[in-house]
N, C-alpha and C positions, 0 to 999 in steps of 0.2 A: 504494500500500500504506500502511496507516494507520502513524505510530509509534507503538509501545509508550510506555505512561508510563510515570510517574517510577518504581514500583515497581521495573523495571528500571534506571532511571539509580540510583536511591539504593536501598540495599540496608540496611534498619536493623535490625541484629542486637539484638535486646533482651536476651538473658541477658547479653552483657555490652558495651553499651550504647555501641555502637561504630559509627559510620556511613562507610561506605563513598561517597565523592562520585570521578564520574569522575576529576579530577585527584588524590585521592590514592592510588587503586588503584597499588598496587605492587607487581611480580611479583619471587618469589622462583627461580624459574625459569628456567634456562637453553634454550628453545624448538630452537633451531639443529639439529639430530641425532637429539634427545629424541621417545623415545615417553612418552607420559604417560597415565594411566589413572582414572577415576571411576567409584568403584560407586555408580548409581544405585538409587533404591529409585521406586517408584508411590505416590501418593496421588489416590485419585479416576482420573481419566482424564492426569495429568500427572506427567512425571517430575521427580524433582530429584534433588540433592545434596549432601553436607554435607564439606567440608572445614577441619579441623580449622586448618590449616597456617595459612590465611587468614583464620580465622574467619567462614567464609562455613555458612551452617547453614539448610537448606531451599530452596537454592535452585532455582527451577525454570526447566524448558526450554518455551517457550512461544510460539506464535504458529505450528503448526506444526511447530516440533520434536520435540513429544512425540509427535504422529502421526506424524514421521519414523521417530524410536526403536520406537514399539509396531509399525512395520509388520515390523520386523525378525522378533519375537518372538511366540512363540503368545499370546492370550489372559489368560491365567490367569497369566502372568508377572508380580511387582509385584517383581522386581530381575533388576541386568546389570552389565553393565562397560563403561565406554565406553573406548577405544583409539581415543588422536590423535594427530596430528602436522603440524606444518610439511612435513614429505618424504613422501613416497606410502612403504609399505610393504607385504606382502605380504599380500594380500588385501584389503586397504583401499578406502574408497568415496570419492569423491571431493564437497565442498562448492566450490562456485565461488560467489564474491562476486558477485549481480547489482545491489545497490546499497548503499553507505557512506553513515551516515548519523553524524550525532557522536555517539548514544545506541548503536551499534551495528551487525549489518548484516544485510540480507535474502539468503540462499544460497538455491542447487538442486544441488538431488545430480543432479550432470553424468555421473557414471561410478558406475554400482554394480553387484555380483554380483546383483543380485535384479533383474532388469527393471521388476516393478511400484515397486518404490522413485523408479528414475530420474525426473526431472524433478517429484519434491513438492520444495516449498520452506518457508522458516522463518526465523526471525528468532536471531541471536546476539547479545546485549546486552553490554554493556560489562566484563564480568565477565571476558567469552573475554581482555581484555588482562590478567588477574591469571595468564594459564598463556601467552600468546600474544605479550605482549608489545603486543601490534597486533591491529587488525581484519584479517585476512590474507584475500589473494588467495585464495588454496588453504588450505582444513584438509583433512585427510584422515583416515580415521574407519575403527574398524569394533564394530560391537555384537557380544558377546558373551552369553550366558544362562548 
């Protein structure tokens, strides 16, 4: 599987002129228990999102993940919610980590309510440790509309 470039490792927010390099990503987040939530919005065929918190703004889900997201959802859908977490929760799908790489990591949704979901894969960049802490074994997921 090819890695993602730098756009993923460095993340250069221009309105206010701040760059984000792996080692100073820093999570304000407590992961352990926590469910945590992102409203994504669509541009084009990819999703992203913008958190204020972190000053992360446009960031998008890439390599497979936005085809994970849109498979959830009808069409015509250009926003959602995303619902995560370290712990399985009710109703939630399941990401298993198939390979760690320093920029990030490749998943497949091992467990989902939807059948045709199960087994697509996708790429999480180095960003998932600003909510995660870690490139984690398990995230556990569920899209919302």
């Amino acid at each position: 599987m090819p890695v993602p470039n730098k756009t993923c490792i460095i993340s250069i927010i221009k309105k206010e002129k701040t760059i984000m390099i792996n080692s100073d990503i820093k999570s304000k987040s407590k992961p352990g228990n926590s469910m945590m939530s992102l409203n994504l919005y669509k541009k084009g065929e990819t999703w992203m999102f913008d958190d204020d918190t972190y000053g992360i703004k446009a960031e998008p889900f890439v390599l497979g993940m936005s085809e994970i997201i849109s498979a959830y959802l009808s069409k015509d859908k250009d926003g959602c919610n995303l619902i995560f977490s370290l712990n399985k929760f009710l109703l939630s799908d399941t990401l298993d980590l198939m390979q760690k790489k320093s920029s990030g990591g490749w998943y497949v949704v091992s467990e989902s309510n939807f059948p045709t979901i199960k087994g697509m894969k996708g790429w999480l960049c180095l960003v998932t440790r600003v909510y995660m802490k870690t490139i984690p074994q398990n995230t556990y997921y569920k899209i919302e509309d």
